[in-house]
Structures are given as structure tokens and as C-alpha cells.
N, C-alpha and C positions, 0 to 999 in steps of 0.2 A: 448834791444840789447846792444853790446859792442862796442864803439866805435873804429875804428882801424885805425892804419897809412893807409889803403889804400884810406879809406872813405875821410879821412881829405884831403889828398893830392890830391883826387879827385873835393873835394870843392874848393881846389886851384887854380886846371887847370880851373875848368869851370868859377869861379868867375874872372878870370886874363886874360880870352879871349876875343878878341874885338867882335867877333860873337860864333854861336852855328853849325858851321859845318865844324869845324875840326875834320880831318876821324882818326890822327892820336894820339890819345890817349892811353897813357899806364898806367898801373897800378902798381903805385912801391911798391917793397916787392913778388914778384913775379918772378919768374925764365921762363921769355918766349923768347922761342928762333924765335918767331917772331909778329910780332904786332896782338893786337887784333882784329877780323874780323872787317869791319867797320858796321855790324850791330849792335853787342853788343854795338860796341863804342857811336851810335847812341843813342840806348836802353838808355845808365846809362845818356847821356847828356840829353837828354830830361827831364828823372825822373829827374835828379839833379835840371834844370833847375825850374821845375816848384815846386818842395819844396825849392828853392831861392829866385825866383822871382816870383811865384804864391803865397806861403805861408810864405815869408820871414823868413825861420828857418833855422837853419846850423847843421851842425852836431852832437855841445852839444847840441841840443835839439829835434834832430828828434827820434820818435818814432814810433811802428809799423802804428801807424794810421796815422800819418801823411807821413809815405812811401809807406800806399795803398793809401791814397791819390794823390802823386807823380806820382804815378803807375797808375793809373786810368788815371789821364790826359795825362800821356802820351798814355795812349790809344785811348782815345778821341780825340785826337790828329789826328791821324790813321785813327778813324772813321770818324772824317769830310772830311776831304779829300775823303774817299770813299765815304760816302755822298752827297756830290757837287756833287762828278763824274757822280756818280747814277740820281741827280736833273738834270743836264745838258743833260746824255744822254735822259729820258726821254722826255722831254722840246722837243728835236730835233727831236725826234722820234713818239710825240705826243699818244699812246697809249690811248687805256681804261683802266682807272685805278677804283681801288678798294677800297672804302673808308668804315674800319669795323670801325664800333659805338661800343662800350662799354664800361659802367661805370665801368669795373672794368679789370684793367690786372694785374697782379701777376706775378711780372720778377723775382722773387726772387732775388739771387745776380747775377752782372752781371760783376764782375771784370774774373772770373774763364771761362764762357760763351763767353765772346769775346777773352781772348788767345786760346780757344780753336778755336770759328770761323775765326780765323783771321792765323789761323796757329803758332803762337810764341808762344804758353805757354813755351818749353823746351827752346827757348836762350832769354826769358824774367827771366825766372829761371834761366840759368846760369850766366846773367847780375846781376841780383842781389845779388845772389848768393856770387861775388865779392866786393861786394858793403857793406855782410855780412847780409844782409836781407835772411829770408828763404820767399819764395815764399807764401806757403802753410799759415804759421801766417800773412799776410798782406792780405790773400782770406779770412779768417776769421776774420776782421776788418769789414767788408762790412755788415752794415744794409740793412733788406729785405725793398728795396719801398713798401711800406703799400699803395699799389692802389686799393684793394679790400678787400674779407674776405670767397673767397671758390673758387669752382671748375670751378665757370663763368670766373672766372677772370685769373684761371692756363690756362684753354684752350684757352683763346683767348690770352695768353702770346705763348703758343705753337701756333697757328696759323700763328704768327707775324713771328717766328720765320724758318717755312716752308713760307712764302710770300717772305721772304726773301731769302732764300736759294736756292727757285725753281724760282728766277729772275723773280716775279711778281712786277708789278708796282703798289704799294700799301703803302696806310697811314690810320696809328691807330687812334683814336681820342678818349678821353676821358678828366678826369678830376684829376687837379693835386689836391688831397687831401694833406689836411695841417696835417691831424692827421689819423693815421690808425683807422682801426676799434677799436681796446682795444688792450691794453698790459692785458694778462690774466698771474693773480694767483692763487695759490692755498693757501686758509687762511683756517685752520681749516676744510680741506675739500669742501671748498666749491669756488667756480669761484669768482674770483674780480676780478674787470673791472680797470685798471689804464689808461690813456692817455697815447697814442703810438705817441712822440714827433719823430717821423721817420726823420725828418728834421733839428732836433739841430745842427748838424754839416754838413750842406747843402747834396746838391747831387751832384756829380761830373760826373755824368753820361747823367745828361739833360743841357739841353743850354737854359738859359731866351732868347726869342725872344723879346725884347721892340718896336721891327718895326712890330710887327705882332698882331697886338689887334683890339677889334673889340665890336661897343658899344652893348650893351644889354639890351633890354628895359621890363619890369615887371607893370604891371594893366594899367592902363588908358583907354582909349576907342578908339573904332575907327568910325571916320568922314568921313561919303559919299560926296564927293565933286563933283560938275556938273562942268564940265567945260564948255567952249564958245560954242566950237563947240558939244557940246552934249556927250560929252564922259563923262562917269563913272569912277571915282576911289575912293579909300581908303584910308584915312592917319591915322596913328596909333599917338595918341595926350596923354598927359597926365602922369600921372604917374612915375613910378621909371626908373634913368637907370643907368647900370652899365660898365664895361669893364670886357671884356675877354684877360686874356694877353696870349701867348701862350711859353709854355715849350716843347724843343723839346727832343725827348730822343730816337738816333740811334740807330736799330736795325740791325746788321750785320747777312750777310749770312752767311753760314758756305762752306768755298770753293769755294765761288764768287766773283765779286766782289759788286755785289748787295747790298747796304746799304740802307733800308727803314725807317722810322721816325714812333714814334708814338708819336701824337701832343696832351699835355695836357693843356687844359686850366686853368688859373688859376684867379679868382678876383680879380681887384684891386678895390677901400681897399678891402685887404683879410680877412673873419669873421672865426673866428673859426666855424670849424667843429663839428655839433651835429645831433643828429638822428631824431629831429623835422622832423614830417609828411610833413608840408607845404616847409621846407628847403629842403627835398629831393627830391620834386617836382619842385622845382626853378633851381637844379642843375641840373635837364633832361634837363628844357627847357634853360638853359643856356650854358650847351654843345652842343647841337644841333644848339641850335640857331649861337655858334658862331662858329662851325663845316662849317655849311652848308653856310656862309657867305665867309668862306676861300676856300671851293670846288668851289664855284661861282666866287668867284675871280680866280683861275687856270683858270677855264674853259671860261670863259670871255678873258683873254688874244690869245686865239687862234682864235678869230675872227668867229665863227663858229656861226651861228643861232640855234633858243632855240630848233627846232628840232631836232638838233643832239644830246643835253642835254644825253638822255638817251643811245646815243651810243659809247661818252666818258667817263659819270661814273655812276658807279654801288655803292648803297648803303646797305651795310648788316647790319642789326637792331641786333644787340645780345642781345635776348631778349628783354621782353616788352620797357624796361627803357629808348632806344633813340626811342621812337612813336613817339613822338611828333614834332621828323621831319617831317613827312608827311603832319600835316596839316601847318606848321610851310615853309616847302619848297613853299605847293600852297596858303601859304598868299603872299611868296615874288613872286610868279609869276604870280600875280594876281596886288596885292597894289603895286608892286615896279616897276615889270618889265611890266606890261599890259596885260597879258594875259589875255584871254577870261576864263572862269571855265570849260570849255571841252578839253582846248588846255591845261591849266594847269594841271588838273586832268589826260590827257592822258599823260604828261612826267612824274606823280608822281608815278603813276602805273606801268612804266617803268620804274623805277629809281630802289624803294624801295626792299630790299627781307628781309625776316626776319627767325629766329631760333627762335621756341619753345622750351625751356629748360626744363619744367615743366608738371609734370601732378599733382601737389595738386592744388584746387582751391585756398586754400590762397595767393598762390603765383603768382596767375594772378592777376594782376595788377590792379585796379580800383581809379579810384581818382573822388572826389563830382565834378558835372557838376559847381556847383556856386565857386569852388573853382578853377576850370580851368577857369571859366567867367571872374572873378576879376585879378586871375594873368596876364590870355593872352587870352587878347579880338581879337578872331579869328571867322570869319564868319564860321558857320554850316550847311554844304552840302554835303550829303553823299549818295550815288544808297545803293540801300535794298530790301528785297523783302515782299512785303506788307502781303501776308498770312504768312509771318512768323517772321513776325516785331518785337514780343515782346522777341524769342527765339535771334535773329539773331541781333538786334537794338544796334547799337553802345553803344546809352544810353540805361543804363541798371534803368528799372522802380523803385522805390524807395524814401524813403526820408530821407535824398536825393537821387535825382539820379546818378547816377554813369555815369563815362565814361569806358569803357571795354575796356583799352588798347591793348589788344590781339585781340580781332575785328576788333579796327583802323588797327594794324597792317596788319592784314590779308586783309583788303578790299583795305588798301593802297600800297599792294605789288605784284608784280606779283609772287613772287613764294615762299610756307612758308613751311621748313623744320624741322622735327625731329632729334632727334643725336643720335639712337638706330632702327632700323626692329620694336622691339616690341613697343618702342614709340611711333613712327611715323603712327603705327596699330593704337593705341590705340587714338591718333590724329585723324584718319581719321575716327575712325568706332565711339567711345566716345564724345570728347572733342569737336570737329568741325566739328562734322558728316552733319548739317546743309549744312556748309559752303562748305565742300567736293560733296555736293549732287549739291548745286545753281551752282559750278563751274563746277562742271560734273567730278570732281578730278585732273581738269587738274593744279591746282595752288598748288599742293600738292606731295612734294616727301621724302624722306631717307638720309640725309649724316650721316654717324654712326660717332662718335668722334674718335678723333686721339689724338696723345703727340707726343713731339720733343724726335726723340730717343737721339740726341744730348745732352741735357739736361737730360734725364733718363734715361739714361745706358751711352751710351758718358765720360757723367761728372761728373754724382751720382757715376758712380760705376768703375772708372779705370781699375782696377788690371782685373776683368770680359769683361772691355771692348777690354784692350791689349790681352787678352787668346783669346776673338775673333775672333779680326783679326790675330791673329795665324794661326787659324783652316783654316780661310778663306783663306788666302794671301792678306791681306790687310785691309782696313778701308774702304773697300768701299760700307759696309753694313751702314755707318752713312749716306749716303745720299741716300742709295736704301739699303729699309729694307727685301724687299724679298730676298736678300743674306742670312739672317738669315737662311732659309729650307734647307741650306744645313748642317747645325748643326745636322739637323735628323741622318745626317751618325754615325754621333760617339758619339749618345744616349747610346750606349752599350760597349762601349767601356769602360775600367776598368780605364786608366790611366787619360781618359780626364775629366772621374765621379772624380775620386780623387781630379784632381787640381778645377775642378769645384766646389766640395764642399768644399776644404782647401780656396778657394777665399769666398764663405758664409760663413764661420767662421770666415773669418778676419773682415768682415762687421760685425758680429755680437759680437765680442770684441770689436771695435768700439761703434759699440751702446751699448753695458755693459757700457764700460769708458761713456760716455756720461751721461748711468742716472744715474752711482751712485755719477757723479760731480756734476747733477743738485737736485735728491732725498735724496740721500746718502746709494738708495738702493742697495744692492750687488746682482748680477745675476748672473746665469754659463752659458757661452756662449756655452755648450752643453747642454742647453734645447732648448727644439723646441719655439721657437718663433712663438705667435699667434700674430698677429699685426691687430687691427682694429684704425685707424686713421682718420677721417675724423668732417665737423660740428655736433656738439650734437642735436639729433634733435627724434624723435618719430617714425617715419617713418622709421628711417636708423637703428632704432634696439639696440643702446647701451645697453639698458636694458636689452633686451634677452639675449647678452653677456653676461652679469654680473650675474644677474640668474643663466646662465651655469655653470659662474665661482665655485659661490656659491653650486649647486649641484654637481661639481667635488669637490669641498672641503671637504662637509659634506661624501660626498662617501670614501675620502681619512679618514676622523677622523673613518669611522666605520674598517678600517685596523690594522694589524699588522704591524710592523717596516718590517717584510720580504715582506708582500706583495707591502708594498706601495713601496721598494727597484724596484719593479721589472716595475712601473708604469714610462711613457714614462713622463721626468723631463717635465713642464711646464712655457714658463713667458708667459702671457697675458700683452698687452701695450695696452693702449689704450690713443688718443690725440685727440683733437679737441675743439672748442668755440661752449659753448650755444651762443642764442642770449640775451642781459643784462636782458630783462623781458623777458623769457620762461623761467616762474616758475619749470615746469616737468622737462625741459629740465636741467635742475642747478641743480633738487634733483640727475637726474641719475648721474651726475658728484661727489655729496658726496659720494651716494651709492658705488660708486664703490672706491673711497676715502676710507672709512668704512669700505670697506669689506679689501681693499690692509694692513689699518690697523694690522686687526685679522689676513689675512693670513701669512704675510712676519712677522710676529712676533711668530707667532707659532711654537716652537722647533721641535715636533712631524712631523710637514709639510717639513722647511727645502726647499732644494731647488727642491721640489717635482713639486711646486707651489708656483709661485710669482706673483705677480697682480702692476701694475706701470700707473699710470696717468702722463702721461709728458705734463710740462703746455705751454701755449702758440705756440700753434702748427702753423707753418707756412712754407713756400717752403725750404726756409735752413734746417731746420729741419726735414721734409718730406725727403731729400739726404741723408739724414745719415741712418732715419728711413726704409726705401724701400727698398735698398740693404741688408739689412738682415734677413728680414721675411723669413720663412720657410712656414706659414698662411700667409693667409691677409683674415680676414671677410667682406663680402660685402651682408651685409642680411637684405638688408630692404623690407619691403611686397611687397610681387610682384605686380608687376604694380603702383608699387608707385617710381620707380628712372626712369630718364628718360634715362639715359645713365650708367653716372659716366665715370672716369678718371683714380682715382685710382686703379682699380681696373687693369686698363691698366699697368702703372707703374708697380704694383710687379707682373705681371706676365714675363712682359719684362725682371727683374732681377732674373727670374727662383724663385717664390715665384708662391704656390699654393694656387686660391681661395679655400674659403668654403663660399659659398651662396648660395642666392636663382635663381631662374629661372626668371630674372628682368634683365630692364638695359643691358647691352654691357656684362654682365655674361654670356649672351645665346648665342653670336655669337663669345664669347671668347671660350665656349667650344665647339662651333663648328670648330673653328679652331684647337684648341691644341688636339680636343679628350676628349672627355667626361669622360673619364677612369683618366685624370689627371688633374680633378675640384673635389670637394663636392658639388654637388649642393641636397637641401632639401627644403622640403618647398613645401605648397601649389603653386598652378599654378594664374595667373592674371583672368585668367576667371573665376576660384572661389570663389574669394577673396567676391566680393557684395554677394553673395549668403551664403557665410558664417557666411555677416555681417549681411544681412537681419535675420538669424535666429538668430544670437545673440541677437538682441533687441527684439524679442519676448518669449525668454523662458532661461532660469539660464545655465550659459555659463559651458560647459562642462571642466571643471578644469583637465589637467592633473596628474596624483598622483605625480609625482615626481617634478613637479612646485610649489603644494599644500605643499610639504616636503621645498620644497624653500621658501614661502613664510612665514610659521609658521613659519624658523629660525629668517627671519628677523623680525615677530610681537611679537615673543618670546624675542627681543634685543639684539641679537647675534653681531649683528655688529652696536649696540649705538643705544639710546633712538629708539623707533620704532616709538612713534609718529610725527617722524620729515619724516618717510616714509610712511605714510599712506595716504598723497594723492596720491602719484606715485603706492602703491600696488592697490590703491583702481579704478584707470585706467584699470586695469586687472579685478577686482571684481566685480566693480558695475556700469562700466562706460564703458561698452561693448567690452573691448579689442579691439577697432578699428583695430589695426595694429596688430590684431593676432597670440601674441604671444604664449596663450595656446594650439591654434591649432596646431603651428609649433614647439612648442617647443619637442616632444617627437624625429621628425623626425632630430633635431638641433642636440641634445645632442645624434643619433646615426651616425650622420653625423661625428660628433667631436670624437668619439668611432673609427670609420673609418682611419679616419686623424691619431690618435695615432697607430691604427696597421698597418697602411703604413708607420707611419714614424721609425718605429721598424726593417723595410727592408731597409738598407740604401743603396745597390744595385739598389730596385727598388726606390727608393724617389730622387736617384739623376738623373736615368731616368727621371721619373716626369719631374723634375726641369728644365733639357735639352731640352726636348720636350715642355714645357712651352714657354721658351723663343724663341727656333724654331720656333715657331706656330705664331709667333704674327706679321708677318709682315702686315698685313690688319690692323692693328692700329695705325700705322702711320700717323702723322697730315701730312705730304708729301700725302701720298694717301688722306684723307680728301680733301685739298685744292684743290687739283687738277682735283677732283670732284664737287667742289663748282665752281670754274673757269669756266669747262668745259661746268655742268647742267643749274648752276644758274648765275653767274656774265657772261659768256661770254667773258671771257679775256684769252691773251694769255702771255708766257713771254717775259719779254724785255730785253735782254740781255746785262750786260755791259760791253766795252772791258775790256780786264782784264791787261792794262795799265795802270800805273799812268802816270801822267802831269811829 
């Protein structure tokens, strides 16, 4: 930026004052015929304040990054304050509160997300504005917290973010990671993993708590001791221990004053961050462990006996990975506080609830019983049911044996939810059918997943979001999303389609600028964008994508210049991280490298067809990318997603699926109308029956896959024996995820898509009707079914006074 008399002579004022709350501040070089508001005045003293006297820099040397800086604390600022407010009222009011477990949240940034929940983005902008900062370069300074690495971690960032809005009394708890998952590249085609130093120039968004730590203890054993009078107890003796220190990092409502915390803990001495098996089992049990020492402590100050336990807090498990509360809570009320094992056991089963994320087996959780022995020596007592011991049995038979995190969870909680209809199916009749039957289905129900419209459409998508509240008269579809159905009116409407699609083009020039800053490749923001984005993985399909790519290519090379003139222009983007060893999963990433090669270089092709790998895909990222799909693919084998998220996101920004009949697909077209999805593709109940016959007789090969696959063993797109384990997954390795099956019904699906999108009358219908449709996917509707079904709580309101 440019340094200017007003900035300096601002430095003047604030440096030359004996305090910071003089209201009357002016800014000279300025023609105003009366003082400035004393909020602005507020606004620039704060930020000035803390790049002074927080960062000691002055005006020759402040830069954007050090004025999002400035900017942020002066926000934080804000937030504690409402934070106290929030802690106090509570406290007074004593509620049941709600404490979500999860190893992984995903705030992306949060400089943009709290002007907007706090109401000042526009005289934060005009204050700076003055000051000669643009707002907008100081929101892109802000590195994403790297606290996860997918869709566990977006959703329970969107949960946090409805807990707070809808005035629940609620704290997040996880784990302050020192290094993300990977900074990914693209080298030659292929994924490299770099260290994601997230924290080189701190976070100004969390507060170190040094009063708030808590010790942590790893192996040793535990000693039966008798005492005088004949009572029994346990001391846990021996071995390592550590501290938990805790990072706090507020979460503001949006239009409340409700300000919640999500508590990360963090190690002292802190070890770097690595994917060691035995390390990621240390961090469950050392978030939990120091989790549930701080809920004991609140809950200990109100003076209440241990039977109320379960009617002041409720514990939600996200996913397998915080279990190990449950035996971890009935060692401390057993060894610590005295309980009997039926008096402990009966508040742990009240306490606990948990979400199944998952239907691959890989991804349920199992860790060696000798490995759970040696870290946390915890006594083993668990009810089961003896004719069905070996099916149902915590420990899973083996050598070693396993523990079945997903069992604990379920016998340790009273009630265990799905985040999809066809998941939570597949839950009860499949995966836990057992457990469904011993409990008579009573510990078993449905909350389908939700997203913060705040955060994805709100604050992804402006220009779409002010045309909104246009239509509506107001904003008052961001905090009650069935506002949205009345958008159905002017589905037909000529002028509202117009500006609706002139706002998808600006998104989508947008994301042009974007990749050819980061690729250098050139796109025309009138082609239809397919957008598939998400983790690389087997199951979710990239491959089948690229395939298609490939057979739209080869189809285009057998044309005429006139014909292919008249073919609906294409770019295919695709984003997302393998994991560092999922070998299949890194070739589909060159593959499609490879293939982007030959096509965006092919003169004949042109901007018919372009193919784009954008690297390092994360929630920043994802804002830019959503708002301008015209596609979004969401095709992974049926009954293999359990929900999905995204898939949520671009329908909200008026982007039309094409997938399969899986997942939050099914009830997404239940609501928008089935007439404005793609869906293809086998069904979930065929899928075993498809596979069974694959493994016994020579897989029925598609001809137009066959024509795909020759291009690539022919070397069409670089050496082919560097893809011949990933073709050979389809050939001789049973096509598990059944892409030959699905593949003819794929590529008439995408056939479909192209002659809808040739109607741009009917496709911006579509697209209006999309985003009408979606108010049942609201993380607001979520929680408030979790509150109501499962936790039991109600909200607690905070005055909307300051001190």
C-alpha cells in the first residue's frame, strides 16, 4: 500500500494520547463537514492500537499482513467481550450444555465470517478504507487453520457455527495441530506432500489459556489398593505424563449475542506433528482425556451430585476418534471420584451420543488391544450378548486383537446417529444390524447433515447473496433458510434468470482469474463448468470422471471443426488430496495431470475442452470454487458416501448435481425435484450382487470404456506403464467401485447435462429452483434436531447488552 498523510497523522493522534477512547477523532486531508461517527473513530483506534502496541510497527512499515493482523485483533477484541458475556450468562443460568468431540474442525478463514456475524463488515470497510487499506486484500492475508483434512472437519466447523447462532450453550473441543495435514503440489503430475507450517506467523484468532491445563498421563499400570475400612480403589501409577494446555478460539453467532468457544488443546513440550499410527492414538486419548477433565471441572463448581451428571452435559462423539471417552470418563468415576461400575456405567450411557460417518470398513476404527493395554491401562467391563459374542464383542478376535471403536461407541452411548435416510438405512439393516436388533432400534436414529448458509452462500457468494434478499425483503433467510421457497416464484421469471445468471458468470471469471494465476491455464468463463472437488479416494469416483473426460475427448478428435463448433464448450476442474500412501489414489491425480496435459494443449480441441487440477484444495479455496459451478459431480458407488456436504454447498449457489442415487443426493432431489439433478447409476441394493458376480466370471467391459482404456495402454497421455496398476483395478481386480457398470449410464447422463445446458431459459430455471429447494439442509435445521432428539438442550439466551 501507499503510505498517506492521513495514515501518519493518524499514528500521531493515537501515539500522543494519554488513553484509547477519545470519541473525537478526525482525519485530516478530508473535507467533512462533521466529525466522524464515533464508531469508525473506535474501529481505526483499536486497529491502530494493536499494530503499535501489539506489533510495534508504524506506518513505514506496515503491510497488508500486518493490518489483517491489526484487523483481527481488533476483532477479537469484540469477541471476548461477547464471550465473557456469553460465559457469565451461562454460569447464572446454569443450563445443559453440549460438548462436541472432534478431531478435526475446518474454520477456514475467519477474518470475513466474524464482520459478517457481528454485523460491521461495511464501517470496518469504511474505516479502513480511510486509513487507505482495501478491506477485501487484508481477508486474503488470512491462512486457513489447518485443524483437519475433509468433510468431518467442514461439518462440525458448520455445526459450531449454528450452536452459536441458535443461542445454544455449547463448547467445541479438539486438538490444536502444530502442522496441517500437507501443503500439496503438483510436481510433474503427480501430489507432493510439503509441511503445512499453518502457524509461522501465529493465530490471532485463538487465546493461549496458560490457567487452563491439565496433566496427562500414557502407560503405566493400575494398583488395586484396599483400604482400612475395606473399600476398593484404583490408582493409576507409573509411566509417562504430559500437559494439556488449552487454546481458546471464539466462535460468534451470527445476529446474537451468543459467543461459543472451541477449546483446543495443545502439548507442552509440543512434538511435531506426524501420521505415526501409535501418535494418533495418543492424540484421541489425550484430547479426551484433557476434554473431559475440563467438563468435570464446570460441572463440579455447581455443587450438584454425580446423578445429575448426565442432565447437565451431554457428550457428542463425531465419529469413532473421541471413544475413548467413554471408558476414559468410567475410569475417572470409578478410580477418582468412587463410584461403584453400575453407578458409573449408568451416567456414561447417559452422557455419551455418537455420529457414524462412515460405511467403508476401513474407516471404522480398530486399534491392537496390547496397544490400548500399554498406553492406557484401563479396566475391561463391558454387558454383550453371549450368543452373539463373536459378531457383536467389543474385541474383535485376532492376532492381534482389536478393539472396535465403533462398538465401544455404540454400547457406550445412548443414542447413535447417521447423517443421511439411506445411511442411517444402511446402519440399521447392514453395518449394526446386530446392535439394532439387541437394542430393539431403540438407540438408533437419522440426522441428515447440514452447512452454515452464512458461510456458503452469505460469504462465498455476495453479489447472489444481496440479489436474495432483494427478492425477499430482507436477510432474513441467513438465519431461517426456508425463506429461501419463496425464490420458486420467480423461477420463470425472464429478468430475475438474467441477473441470476450474470451473478454465475462473475463467479466464474473469478475462478478463471484464479486458475490461470495459479496454472497458467486460460479458460472461457462461457463454458459450462463441471466441478468435481473433493478427497482423492476410490470410492468417490475421480477416475470415472477422467475416463469420461477422456471419452469426450477422443469423441471430439473423431469431428469436424464445424461439428465440434457447435458442442456445448467444456472445463472439467477437479481438486482435492490423496492420502500421502494411497498409491491408486496419487496415479488418479497424474492421470488426470496427463490427460489435462494433451487436452488444453491440443489446437484442434481449443476451448471445446479443458481439464484443470487445482492443487492444494482447502475451505478458502472451496469459496471461490462453489459459487461458480454450473456441475458439481458427486458420484461415488452407491452406498458407499455416507452423506457428503458438498454436494450441499453448490446446490445452495444454484449449481446442479450430476451423481449417483447415494448420500444426501437422494434427499437433495427430493427436495429440488428430480427433473433438476443427473442422477445415474446403479442403485445401493445392487451394488453386492453386482460384485458377487464380478469375482466369479470376466467383468463385462463397457465398449466405449474399452475405447478409453486402449487410448491410455496405447500412451496417449504418457508412458502407460506408469497406469497400469490403476487400469488394471477395472481389468483384473474386480472393479469393486463399479465403474464399468456405471460407466455407459455416466456418460448419458453428461450427454443430458450438455443438452440442458444448450437451453439457457431452462438451465437458469434449474439453477433457481436448486437453490429454492435447499432449505432442509441447513446445519440450523440439523442442530436443532440433534438438541431436540439426541442432547436434550434447549437455548440460552444472551441479553443483547454490553457491560
Amino acid at each position: 500500500m501507499t503510505i498517506t498523510e492521513d495514515v501518519l497523522l493518524v499514528f500521531y493522534h493515537i501515539n500522543n494520547q494519554d488513553g484509547f477512547h477519545h470519541q473525537n477523532l478526525f482525519i485530516s486531508g478530508r473535507n467533512f463537514e462533521t466529525p466522524e461517527p464515533a464508531e469508525i473513530s473506535a474501529i481505526q483506534k483499536s486497529f491502530l492500537r494493536h499494530v503499535t502496541k501489539t506489533f510495534a510497527r508504524t506506518a513505514f512499515n506496515m503491510d497488508n499482513f500486518g493490518s489483517y493482523q491489526g484487523t483481527a485483533y481488533s476483532l477479537r477484541d469484540r469477541l471476548i467481550d461477547r464471550w465473557n458475556i456469553t460465559q457469565q450468562h451461562h454460569t447464572r443460568e446454569d443450563p445443559k450444555r453440549i460438548y462436541y468431540l472432534s478431531l478435526e474442525f475446518l474454520l477456514g478463514r475467519s477474518l470475513d465470517n466474524c464482520l459478517l456475524s457481528l454485523g460491521v463488515k461495511d464501517i470496518y470497510k469504511k474505516a479502513l478504507d480511510e486509513l487507505g487499506f482495501r478491506l477485501e486484500d487484508l481477508i486474503g492475508e488470512e491462512v486457513d487453520a489447518a485443524l483437519g483434512n475433509g468433510g468431518l472437519g467442514r461439518l462440525a466447523a458448520c455445526y459450531m457455527d449454528s450452536l452459536a447462532t441458535l443461542d445454544y450453550p455449547a463448547w467445541g473441543y479438539g486438538i490444536r495441530y502444530n502442522y496441517g495435514i500437507f501443503k500439496q503440489l503438483i510436481v510433474d503430475g503427480y501430489q507432493t506432500e510439503f509441511p503445512d507450517y499453518w502457524l509461522n506467523f501465529g493465530n490471532p484468532w485463538e487465546i493461549e489459556r496458560l490457567d487452563v491445563s491439565y496433566e496427562v498421563r500414557f502407560r503405566g499400570y493400575v494398583n488395586k489398593v484396599t483400604e482400612e475400612d475395606g473399600t476398593i480403589s484404583y490408582v493409576w501409577e507409573g509411566g509417562g505424563k504430559g500437559c494439556a494446555v488449552a487454546y481458546d478460539v471464539p466462535i460468534p453467532g451470527y445476529g446474537t449475542m451468543n459467543t461459543i468457544n472451541i477449546r483446543l488443546w495443545s502439548a507442552k513440550p509440543a512434538r511435531e506433528f506426524d501420521f505415526h499410527h501409535i501418535l494418533r492414538l495418543k492424540q484421541q486419548y489425550f484430547f479426551v482425556c484433557a476434554t473431559l477433565q475440563d467438563a468435570i471441572r464446570r460441572f463440579k463448581k455447581t455443587n450438584r451430585p454425580w446423578s445429575d451428571f448426565p442432565y447437565q452435559v451431554s457428550i457428542q462423539l463425531n465419529d469413532t476418534h473421541p471413544t475413548l471417552g467413554i471408558p476414559e470418563l468410567q475410569r475417572i468415576l470409578i478410580d477418582e471420584e468412587g463410584l461403584s461400575w453400575d453407578d458409573a456405567w449408568d451416567i456414561v450411557t447417559k452422557t455419551f451420543s455418537f455420529t457414524n460417518h462412515t460405511v467403508l470398513p476401513e474407516a471404522l476404527e480398530r486399534w491392537a488391544v496390547p496397544l490400548i493395554q500399554d498406553l492406557l491401562p484401563v479396566e475391561k467391563k463391558f454387558p454383550g450378548d453371549r450368543d452373539r459374542l463373536r459378531r457383536m464383542s467389543i474385541i474383535e478376535e485376532g492376532h492381534p486383537q482389536n478393539v472396535r471403536m465403533a462398538f465401544l461407541a455404540i454400547v457406550g452411548s445412548h443414542t447413535v446417529n447417521g447423517v443421511a435416510e439411506l445411511h442411517s438405512n444402511l446402519i440399521k439393516n447392514v453395518i449394526f444390524a446386530d446392535f439394532v436388533e439387541y437394542y430393539e432400534g431403540n438407540k438408533f436414529t437419522n440426522v441428515t447433515n447440514g452447512i452454515t448458509p452464512r458461510r456458503w452462500l452469505h460469504q462465498c457468494n455476495p453479489a447472489l447473496s444481496e440479489f436474495i434478499s432483494s427478492k425477499l425483503g430482507g436477510d432474513g433467510w441467513v438465519r431461517d433458510l426456508e425463506q429461501l421457497k419463496k425464490l420458486k416464484q420467480y423461477a420463470d421469471d425472464p429478468e430475475v434468470q438474467k441477473k441470476w445468471m450474470a451473478i454465475k458468470r462473475q463467479n466464474k471469471v473469478r475462478l478463471a482469474d484464479y486458475i490461470h494465476s495459479i496454472t497458467s491455464i486460460q479458460v472461457s468463463p462461457d463454458s459450462l463448468f463441471d466441478i468435481q472437488v473433493k478427497r482423492i479416494h476410490e470410492y468417490k469416483r475421480q477416475f470415472m470422471n477422467i475416463l469420461g473426460v477422456i471419452h469426450r475427448y477422443l469423441r471430439l478428435k473423431k469431428m469436424t471443426p464445424e461439428q465440434r463448433a457447435k458442442e456445448v464448450p467444456r472445463l472439467v476442474v477437479f481438486a482435492g488430496k490423496s492420502a500421502p500412501g494411497y498409491f491408486i489414489a496419487k496415479l488418479v491425480i497424474k492421470l488426470i495431470n496427463s490427460v489435462g496435459e494433451v487436452v488444453n494443449n491440443d489446437p484442434e480441441i481449443g476451448d471445446v475442452l479443458k481439464v484443470v487440477f487445482i492443487p492444494n484444495y482447502n475451505v478458502s479455496l472451496a469459496e471461490i470454487i462453489i459459487p461458480a459451478s454450473d456441475i458439481s459431480q458427486h458420484i461415488s458407488t452407491a452406498g458407499t458416501e455416507a452423506s457428503g456436504t458438498s454436494n450441499m454447498k453448490f446446490v445452495l449457489n444454484g449449481g446442479i448435481i450430476l451423481g449417483t442415487v447415494d448420500g444426501a443426493n437422494i434427499e437433495i432431489g427430493e427436495e429440488i425435484g428430480e427433473e433438476n439433478i443427473f442422477f445415474f447409476g446403479v442403485k445401493a441394493d445392487e451394488v453386492e450382487d453386482i460384485r458377487h458376480l464380478n469375482r466369479y466370471r470376466k467383468i463385462e467391459m463397457d465398449p466405449d470404456l474399452r475405447n478409453v482404456l486402449d487410448a491410455i495402454e496405447k500412451g496417449t497421455f504418457g508412458d502407460p506403464k506408469i497406469f497400469e496398476p490403476l487400469v488394471a483395478t477395472l481389468t483384473v481386480g474386480g472393479d469393486y467401485y463399479l465403474i464399468s457398470k456405471d460407466f455407459a449410464s455416466y456418460i448419458e447422463a453428461q450427454a443430458d447435462a450438455d443438452e440442458a445446458y444448450k437451453d439457457k431459459v431452462g438451465w437458469a430455471k434449474k439453477s433457481i429452483l436448486c437453490t429454492a429447494g435447499m432449505s432442509k439442509f441447513s446445519s440450523d435445521r440439523s442442530i436443532n434436531e440433534y438438541a431436540e432428539k439426541i442432547w436434550k438442550i434447549k437455548p440460552c439466551t444472551v441479553p443483547a447488552t454490553l457491560p
